[in-house]
DSSP file (Angstrom, degrees, kcal/mol; ACC not computed):
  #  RESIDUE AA STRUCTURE BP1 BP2  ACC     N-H-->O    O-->H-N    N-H-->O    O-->H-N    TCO  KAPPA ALPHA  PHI   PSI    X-CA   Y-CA   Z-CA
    1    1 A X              0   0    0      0, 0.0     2,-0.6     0, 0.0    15,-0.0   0.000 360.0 360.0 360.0 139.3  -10.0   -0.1   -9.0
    2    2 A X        -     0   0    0      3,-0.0     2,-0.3     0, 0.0    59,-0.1  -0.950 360.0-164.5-111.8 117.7   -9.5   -2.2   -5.7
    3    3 A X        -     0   0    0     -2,-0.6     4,-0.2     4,-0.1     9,-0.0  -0.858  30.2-102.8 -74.1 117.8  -10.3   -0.3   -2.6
    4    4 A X    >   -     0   0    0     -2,-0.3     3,-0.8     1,-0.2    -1,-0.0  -0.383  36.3-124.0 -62.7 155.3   -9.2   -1.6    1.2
    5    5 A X  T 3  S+     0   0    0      1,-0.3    -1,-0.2    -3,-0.0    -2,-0.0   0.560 103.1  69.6 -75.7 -14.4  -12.5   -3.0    2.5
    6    6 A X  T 3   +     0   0    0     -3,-0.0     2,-0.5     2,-0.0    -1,-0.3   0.319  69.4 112.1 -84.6  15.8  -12.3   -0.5    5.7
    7    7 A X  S <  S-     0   0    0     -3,-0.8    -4,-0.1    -4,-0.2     5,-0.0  -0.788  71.5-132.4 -87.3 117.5  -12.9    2.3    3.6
    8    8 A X     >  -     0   0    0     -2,-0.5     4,-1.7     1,-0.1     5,-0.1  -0.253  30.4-111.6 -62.0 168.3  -16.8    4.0    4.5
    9    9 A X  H  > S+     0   0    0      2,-0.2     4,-2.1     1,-0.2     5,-0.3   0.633 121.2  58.3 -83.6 -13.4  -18.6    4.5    1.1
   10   10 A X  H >> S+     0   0    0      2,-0.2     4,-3.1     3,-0.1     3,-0.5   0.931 104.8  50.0 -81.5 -51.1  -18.4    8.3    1.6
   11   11 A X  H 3> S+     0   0    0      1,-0.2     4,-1.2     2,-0.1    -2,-0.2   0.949 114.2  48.2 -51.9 -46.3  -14.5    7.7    1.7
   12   12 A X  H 3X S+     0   0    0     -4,-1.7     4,-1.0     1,-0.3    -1,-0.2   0.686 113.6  49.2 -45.3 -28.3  -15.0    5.5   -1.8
   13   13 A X  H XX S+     0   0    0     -4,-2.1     4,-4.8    -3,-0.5     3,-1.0   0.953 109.9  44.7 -66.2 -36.5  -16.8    8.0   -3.0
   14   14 A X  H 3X S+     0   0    0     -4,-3.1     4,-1.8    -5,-0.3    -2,-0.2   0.852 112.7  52.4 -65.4 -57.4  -14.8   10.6   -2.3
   15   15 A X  H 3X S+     0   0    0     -4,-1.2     4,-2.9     2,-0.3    -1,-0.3   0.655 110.1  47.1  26.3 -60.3  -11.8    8.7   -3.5
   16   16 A X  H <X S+     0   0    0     -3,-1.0     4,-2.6    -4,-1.0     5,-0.3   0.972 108.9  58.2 -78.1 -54.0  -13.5    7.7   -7.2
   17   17 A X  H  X S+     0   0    0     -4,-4.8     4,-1.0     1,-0.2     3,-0.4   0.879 107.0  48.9 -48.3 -54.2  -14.5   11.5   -7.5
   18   18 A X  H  X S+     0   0    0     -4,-1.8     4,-3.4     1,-0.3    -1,-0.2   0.812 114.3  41.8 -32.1 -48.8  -10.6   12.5   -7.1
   19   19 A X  H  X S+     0   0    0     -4,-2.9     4,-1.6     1,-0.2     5,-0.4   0.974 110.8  56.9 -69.2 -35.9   -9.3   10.2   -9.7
   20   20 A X  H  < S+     0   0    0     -4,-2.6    -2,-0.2    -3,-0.4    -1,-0.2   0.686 109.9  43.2 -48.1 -28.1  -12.0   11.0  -11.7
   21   21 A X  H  X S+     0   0    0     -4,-1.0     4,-3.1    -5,-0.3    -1,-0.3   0.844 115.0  52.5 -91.6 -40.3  -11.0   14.8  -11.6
   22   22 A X  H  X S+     0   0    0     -4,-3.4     4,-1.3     1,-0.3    -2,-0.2   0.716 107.3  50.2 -76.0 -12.3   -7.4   13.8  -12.0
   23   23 A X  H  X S+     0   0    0     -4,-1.6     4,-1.1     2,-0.2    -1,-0.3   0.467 110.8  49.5-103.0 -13.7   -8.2   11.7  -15.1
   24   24 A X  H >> S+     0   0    0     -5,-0.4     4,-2.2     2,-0.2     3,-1.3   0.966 105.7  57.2 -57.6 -67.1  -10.1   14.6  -16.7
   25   25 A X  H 3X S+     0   0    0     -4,-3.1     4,-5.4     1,-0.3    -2,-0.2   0.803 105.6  51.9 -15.9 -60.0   -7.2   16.9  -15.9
   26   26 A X  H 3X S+     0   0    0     -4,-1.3     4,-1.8     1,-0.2    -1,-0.3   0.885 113.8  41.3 -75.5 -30.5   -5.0   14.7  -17.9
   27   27 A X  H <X S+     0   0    0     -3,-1.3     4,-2.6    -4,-1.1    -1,-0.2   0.829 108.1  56.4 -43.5 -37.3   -7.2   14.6  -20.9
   28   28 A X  H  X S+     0   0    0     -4,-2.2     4,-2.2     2,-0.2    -2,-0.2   0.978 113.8  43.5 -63.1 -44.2   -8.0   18.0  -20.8
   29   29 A X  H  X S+     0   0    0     -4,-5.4     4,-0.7     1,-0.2     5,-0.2   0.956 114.4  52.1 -53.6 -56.5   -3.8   18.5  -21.0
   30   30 A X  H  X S+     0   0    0     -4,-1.8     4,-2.3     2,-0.2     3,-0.2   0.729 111.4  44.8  22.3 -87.4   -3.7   16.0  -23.5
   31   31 A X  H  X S+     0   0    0     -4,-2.6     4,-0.8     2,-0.2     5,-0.3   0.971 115.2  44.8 -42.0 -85.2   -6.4   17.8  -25.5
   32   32 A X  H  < S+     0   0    0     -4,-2.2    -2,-0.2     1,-0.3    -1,-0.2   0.345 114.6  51.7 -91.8  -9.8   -4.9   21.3  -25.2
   33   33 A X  H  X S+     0   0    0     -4,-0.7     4,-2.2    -3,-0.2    -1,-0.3   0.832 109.9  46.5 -99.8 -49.7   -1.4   20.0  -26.0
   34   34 A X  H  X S+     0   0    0     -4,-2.3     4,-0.5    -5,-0.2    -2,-0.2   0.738 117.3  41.1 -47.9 -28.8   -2.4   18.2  -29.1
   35   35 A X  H  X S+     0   0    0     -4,-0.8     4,-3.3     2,-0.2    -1,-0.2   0.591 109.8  58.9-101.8 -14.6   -4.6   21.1  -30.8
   36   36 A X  H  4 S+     0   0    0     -5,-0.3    11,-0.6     1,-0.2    -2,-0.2   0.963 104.8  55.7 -83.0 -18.7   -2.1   23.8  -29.8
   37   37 A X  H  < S+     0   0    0     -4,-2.2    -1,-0.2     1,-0.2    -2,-0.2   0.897 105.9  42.4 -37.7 -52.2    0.3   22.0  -31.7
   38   38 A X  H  < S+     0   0    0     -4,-0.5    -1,-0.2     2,-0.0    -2,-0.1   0.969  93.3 106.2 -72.0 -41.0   -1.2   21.8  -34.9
   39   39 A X     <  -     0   0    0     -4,-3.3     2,-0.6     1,-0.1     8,-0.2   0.196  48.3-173.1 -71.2 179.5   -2.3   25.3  -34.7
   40   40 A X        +     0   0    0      6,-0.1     2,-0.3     3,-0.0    -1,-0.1  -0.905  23.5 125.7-149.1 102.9   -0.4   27.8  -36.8
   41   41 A X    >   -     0   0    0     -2,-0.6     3,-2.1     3,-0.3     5,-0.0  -0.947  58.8-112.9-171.1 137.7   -0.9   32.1  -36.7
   42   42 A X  T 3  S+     0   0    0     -2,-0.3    -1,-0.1     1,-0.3     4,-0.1   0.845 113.8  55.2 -28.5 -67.3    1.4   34.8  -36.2
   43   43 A X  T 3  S+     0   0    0     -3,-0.1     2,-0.3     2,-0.1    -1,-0.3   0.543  97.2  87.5 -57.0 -23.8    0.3   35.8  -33.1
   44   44 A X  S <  S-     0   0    0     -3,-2.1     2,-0.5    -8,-0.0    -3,-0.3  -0.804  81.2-110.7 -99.6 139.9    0.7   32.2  -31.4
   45   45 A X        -     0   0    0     -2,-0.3     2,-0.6     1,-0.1    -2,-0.1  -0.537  31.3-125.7 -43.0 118.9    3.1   30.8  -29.9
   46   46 A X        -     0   0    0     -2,-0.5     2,-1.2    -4,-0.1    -9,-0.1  -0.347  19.2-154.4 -82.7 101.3    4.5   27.7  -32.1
   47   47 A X        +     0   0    0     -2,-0.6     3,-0.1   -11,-0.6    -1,-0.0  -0.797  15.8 178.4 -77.6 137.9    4.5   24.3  -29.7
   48   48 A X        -     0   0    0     -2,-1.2     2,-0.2     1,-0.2    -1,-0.1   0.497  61.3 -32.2 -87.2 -37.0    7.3   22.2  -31.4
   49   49 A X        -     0   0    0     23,-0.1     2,-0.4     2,-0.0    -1,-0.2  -0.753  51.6-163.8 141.7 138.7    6.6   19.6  -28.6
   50   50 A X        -     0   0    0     -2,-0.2     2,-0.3    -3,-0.1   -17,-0.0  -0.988  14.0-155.0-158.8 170.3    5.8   18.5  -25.8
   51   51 A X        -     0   0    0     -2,-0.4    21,-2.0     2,-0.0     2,-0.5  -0.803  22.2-145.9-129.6 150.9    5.8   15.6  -23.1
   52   52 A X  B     +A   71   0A   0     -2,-0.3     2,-0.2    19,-0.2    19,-0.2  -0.972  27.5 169.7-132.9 149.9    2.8   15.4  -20.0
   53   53 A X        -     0   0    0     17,-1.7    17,-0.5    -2,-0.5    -2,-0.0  -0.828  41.8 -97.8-160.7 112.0    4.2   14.2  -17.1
   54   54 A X        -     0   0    0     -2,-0.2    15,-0.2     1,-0.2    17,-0.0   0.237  25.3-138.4  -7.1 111.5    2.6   14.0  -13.4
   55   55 A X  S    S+     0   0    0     13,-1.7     2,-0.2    15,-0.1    -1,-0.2   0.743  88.9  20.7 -72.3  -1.1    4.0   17.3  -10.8
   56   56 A X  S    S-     0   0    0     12,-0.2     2,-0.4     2,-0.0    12,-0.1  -0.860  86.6-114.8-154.9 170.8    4.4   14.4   -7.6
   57   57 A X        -     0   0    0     -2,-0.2     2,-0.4     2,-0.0    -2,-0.0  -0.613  38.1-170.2-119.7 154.3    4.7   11.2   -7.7
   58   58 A X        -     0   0    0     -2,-0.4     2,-0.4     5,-0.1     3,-0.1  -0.994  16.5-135.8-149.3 137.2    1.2    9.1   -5.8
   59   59 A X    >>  -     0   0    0     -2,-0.4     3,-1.3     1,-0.1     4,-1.2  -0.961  37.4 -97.0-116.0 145.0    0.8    5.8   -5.0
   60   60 A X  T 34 S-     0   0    0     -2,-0.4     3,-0.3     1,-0.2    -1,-0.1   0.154  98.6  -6.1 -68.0-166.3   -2.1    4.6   -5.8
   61   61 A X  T 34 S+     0   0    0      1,-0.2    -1,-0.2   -59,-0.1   -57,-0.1   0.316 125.1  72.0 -11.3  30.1   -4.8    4.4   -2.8
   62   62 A X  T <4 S+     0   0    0     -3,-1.3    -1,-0.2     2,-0.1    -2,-0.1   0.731  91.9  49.5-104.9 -82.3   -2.2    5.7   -0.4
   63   63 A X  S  < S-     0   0    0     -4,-1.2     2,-0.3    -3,-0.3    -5,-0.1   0.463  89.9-103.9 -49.2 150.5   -1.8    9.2   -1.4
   64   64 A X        -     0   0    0     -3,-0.1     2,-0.6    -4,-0.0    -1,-0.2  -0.667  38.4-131.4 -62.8 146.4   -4.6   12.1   -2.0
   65   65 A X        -     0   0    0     -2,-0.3     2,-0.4    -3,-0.1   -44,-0.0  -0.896  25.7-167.6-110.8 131.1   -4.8   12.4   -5.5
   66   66 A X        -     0   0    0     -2,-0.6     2,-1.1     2,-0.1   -48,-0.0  -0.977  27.8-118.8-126.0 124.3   -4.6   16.3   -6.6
   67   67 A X        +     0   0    0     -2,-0.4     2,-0.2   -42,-0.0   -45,-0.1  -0.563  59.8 132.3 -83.8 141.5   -5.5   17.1  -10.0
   68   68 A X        -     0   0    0     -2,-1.1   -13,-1.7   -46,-0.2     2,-0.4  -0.807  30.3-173.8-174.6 142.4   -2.6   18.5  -11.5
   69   69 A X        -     0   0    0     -2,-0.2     2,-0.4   -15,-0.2   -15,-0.2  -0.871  18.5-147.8-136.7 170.3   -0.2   18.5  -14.5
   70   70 A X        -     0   0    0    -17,-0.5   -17,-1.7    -2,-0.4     2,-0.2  -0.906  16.5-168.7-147.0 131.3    3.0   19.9  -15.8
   71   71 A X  B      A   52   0A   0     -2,-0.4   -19,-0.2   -19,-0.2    -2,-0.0  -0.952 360.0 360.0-100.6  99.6    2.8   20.3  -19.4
   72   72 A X              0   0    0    -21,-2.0   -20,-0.1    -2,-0.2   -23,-0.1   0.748 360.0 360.0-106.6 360.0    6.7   21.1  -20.9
C-alpha cells in the first residue's frame, strides 16, 4: 500500500488499522456466507446464494474506510 509522504505516522497507522478492519469484515462475510450455505436444518433458513459486494463506493487513500458489507 503506497501512502502520500505528508501523512504523520499516527495518520499511517491509523489508516493501515482501518483497512485492516475492513479486510477482516470482508472475510468474516465471506466466512459466514460460505458455511451458512452448506448448512442444512429445518429450523434454518436455506441460503441458495449469494453475492458480497461493498455498501459505498471508496477510493483508495482518499476516502475513510468504514468496515462494512452488504451481504444479498
Amino acid at each position: 500500500m503506497v501512502m502520500p509522504a505528508n501523512m504523520s505516522g499516527a495518520e499511517k497507522r491509523e489508516k493501515m488499522r482501518l483497512v485492516m478492519l475492513y479486510m477482516l469484515a470482508w472475510l468474516q462475510a465471506i466466512m459466514e456466507a460460505a458455511i451458512s450455505s452448506s448448512l442444512s436444518h429445518p429450523n434454518i433458513v436455506q441460503t441458495y446464494t449469494y453475492a458480497i459486494r461493498p455498501m459505498k463506493d471508496q477510493t483508495p487513500m482518499t476516502s475513510y474506510i468504514e468496515p462494512g458489507l452488504l451481504v444479498t
